[in-house]
Every structure is written in C-alpha cells, then in structure tokens.
N, C-alpha and C positions, 0 to 999 in steps of 0.2 A: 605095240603100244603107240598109241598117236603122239604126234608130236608133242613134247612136255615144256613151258614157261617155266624157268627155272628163275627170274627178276626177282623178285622176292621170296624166299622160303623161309618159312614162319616154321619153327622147332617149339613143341609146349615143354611148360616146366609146371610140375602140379601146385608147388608152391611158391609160382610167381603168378600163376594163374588165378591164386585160391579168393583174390578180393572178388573181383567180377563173374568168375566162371569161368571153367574151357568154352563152353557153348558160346557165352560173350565175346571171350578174347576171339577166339577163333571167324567168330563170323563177322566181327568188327572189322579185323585184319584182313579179312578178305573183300570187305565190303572195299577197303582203303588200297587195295592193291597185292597184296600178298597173293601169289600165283600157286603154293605147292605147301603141303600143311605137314610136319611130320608130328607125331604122338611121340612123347618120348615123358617114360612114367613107369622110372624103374623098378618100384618096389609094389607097381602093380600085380595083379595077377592077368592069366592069359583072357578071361572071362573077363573081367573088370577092361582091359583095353581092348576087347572084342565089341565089347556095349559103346563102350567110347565114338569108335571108328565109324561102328556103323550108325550113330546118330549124326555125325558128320558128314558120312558120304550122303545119308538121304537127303540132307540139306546144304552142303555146299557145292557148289559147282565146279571146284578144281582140284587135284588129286590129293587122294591122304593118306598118308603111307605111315608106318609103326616101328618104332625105334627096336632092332634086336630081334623081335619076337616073332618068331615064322608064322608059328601056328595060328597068333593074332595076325598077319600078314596076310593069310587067306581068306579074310572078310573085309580089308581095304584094297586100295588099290598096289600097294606092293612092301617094302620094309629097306631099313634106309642098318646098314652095320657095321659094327666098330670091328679092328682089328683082331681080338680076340672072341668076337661072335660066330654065329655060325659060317661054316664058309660060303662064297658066292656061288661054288659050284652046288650045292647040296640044296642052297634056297631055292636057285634058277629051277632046279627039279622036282622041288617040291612045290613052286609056285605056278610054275610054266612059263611061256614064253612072254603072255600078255603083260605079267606081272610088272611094275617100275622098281629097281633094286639100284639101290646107290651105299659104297664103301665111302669110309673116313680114309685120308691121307694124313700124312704130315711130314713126308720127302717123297723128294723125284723118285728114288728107289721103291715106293710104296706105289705111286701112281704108274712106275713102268711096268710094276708085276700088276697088275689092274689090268693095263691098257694088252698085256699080252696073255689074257687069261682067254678064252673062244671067245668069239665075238656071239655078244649076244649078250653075256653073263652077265657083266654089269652095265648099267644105263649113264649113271653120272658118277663124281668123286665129291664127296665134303672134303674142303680144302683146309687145313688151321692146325691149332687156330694161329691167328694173326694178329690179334694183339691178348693180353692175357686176360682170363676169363674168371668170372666164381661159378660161372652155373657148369663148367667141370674141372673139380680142383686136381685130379690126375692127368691129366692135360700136358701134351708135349709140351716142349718149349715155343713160348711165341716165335713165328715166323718173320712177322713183319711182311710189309707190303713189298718190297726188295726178293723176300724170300721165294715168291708166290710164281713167276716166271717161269724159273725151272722145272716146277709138280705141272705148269702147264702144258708144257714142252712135253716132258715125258707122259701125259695123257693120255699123244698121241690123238687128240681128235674127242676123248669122250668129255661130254663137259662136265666142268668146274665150278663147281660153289664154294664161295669162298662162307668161312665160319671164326667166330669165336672173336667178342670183345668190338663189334662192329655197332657203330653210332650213326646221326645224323653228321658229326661232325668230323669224322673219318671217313666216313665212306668214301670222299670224290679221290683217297689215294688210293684206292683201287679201280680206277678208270682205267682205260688202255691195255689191261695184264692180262686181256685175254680170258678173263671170265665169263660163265655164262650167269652169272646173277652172285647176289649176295644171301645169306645165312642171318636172320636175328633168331634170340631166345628173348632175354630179357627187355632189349629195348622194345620189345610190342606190347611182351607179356604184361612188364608192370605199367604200363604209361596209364593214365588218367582214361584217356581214349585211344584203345588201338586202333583203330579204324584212321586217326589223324597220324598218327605216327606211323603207320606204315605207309599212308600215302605220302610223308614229310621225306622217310626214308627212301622209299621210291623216287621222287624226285630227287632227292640227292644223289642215287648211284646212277642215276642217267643224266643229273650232269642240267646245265643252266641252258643248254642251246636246243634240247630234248622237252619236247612239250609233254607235260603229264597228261594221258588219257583220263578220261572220266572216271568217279570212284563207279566201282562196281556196284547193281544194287543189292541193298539188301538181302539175305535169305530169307526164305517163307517162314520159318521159324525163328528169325532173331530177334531177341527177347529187348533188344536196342529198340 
C-alpha cells in the first residue's frame, strides 16, 4: 500500500450525513482537505455499503475504507475495526496485503497487542476517544489529550489517529503527542459546508506557523 495521509480522516455518520448527502459531505470534505474517508453505516447492509464505496472510490481521489465489514472491504480500498470485529489477522487474509486495515485503541495495552501482531497486519490505530463523544454512546472512557502519549508509545511506530469529540477549537492540544493526524465524525458531517470546516479543521491541527495547502479540487461528480 502506498504511502497513506492520514491529516484529516473524515468517518461518515448516515444520520449526520442525511441533510446534504454522503456524496456532498464526502466530496466537500475532501475537496477542503480531508485526506482518508471511512464509511461507517452500521445498520447497513453489505450491498448497500458495497454501492456506497464504490461510487466513492470512482470519484474521489484519496482512500475509502469501510467500517467493520470485510466483505464490503473488498470493493474499497481496505476496512478500518473495532475491538470486538473481525480479527486483523482473518481480514489481512482475506483482504491481502494491498489492502489499508486500521484497529480502534483506547490503552497502551490495546496498542501494544496491535503493534506486536506480524508486521504487516495492521497499517494504523484510531486512538480515543479523547474527549466524549454522541456519535458512539458505548464508547470507552474519555482519554483526554494527557491520556494519548502512552497508546503512542506503545504503537511502536504504527500510526495514530487520534478520534472521538474533536473540534476546531481543541484540536491544537493535540499538537506535539506524536500523531499522525486527527479523526472527525460530526464536526464535518453536520457543518453548513464541509468542504470549510474541514479545511478550518486542518488548519487548526497543523497549527498557526503551518501554512494551509490549497483546498483540493473538486471531484468530477460533486453535485457542489
């Protein structure tokens, strides 16, 4: 798998999504900076987020990967899984090597069994969440920005997304901690214009001395 931008990753939510569209949200947020897209649509069906994916992948230009669901995994670019999902090793085999496959954390003790799984198995960690969230109400205990150090450390090297309850106006205390990018849901999904709020967001997790690149253009299909 080529090298993956991990800056912004944009998680969908169907009903934070449901004013504008996934198609809208999605290609706004990436138009605005969003580097890495996951589907996450859990009372879909495997069909229903197979269609999803792959009208994504013909149209955006950075990876899209599918919350949970293997068998949807093999029509995006790879499947992003929770603790109690399929394991890493079963997906890696069933996906192959190209595949991108990223685990949820929420302790060092979760990131060191991760980090000492074959190499290979998994690609990055969602880290969280870190402050408290609604878009998952079973949700470990907030971390906090303080908390996030340690899951980095025990990594070992693979990277770190941080997730869960992350804003424009939080973001900058996760500067320094050793991340390779930050996690929104909501704050892209519902905004007015995603495409402004994820470039807003972007500049805030890189931070005042960090010049913001150009937004991206447009996709061939966005209905913006």
């Amino acid at each position: 798998m080529p090298e993956v931008d991990y800056s912004l990753y944009l998680v969908t939510d169907p009903a934070m999504c449901a004013a504008h569209g996934l198609r809208h949200v999605v290609h706004r947020a990436v138009s605005g900076g969003a580097s890495i897209v996951q589907v996450r649509a859990k009372n879909a069906s495997t069909a229903e987020l197979i269609a999803q994916v792959q009208m994504l992948r013909a149209t955006v230009g950075v990876p899209v990967l599918v919350n949970d669901d293997v068998d949807a995994a093999a029509h995006a670019h790879g499947v992003h899984l929770g603790p109690s999902d399929t394991d890493p090793l079963s997906a890696r085999q069933a996906l192959g090597p190209s595949a991108l496959i990223g685990l949820s954390v929420s302790s060092a003790d979760q990131a060191q069994a991760a980090a000492q799984l074959p190499a290979g198995t998994v690609d990055y960690l969602g880290v969280g969440p870190v402050w408290a969230t609604a878009t998952k109400p079973n949700a470990a205990a907030p971390l906090g920005p303080a908390g996030l150090p340690a899951i980095v450390r025990a990594a070992a090297g693979l990277p770190c997304v941080a997730i869960g309850g992350i804003d424009t106006a939080r973001v900058g205390q996760l500067r320094g901690l050793g991340l390779a990018g930050i996690c929104s849901v909501s704050e892209i999904c519902t905004a007015q214009d995603p495409g402004e709020r994820a470039q807003a967001l972007l500049r805030a997790w890189q931070g005042p001395h960090t010049p913001a690149g150009p937004a991206r253009p447009a996709s061939r299909t966005d209905p913006a």
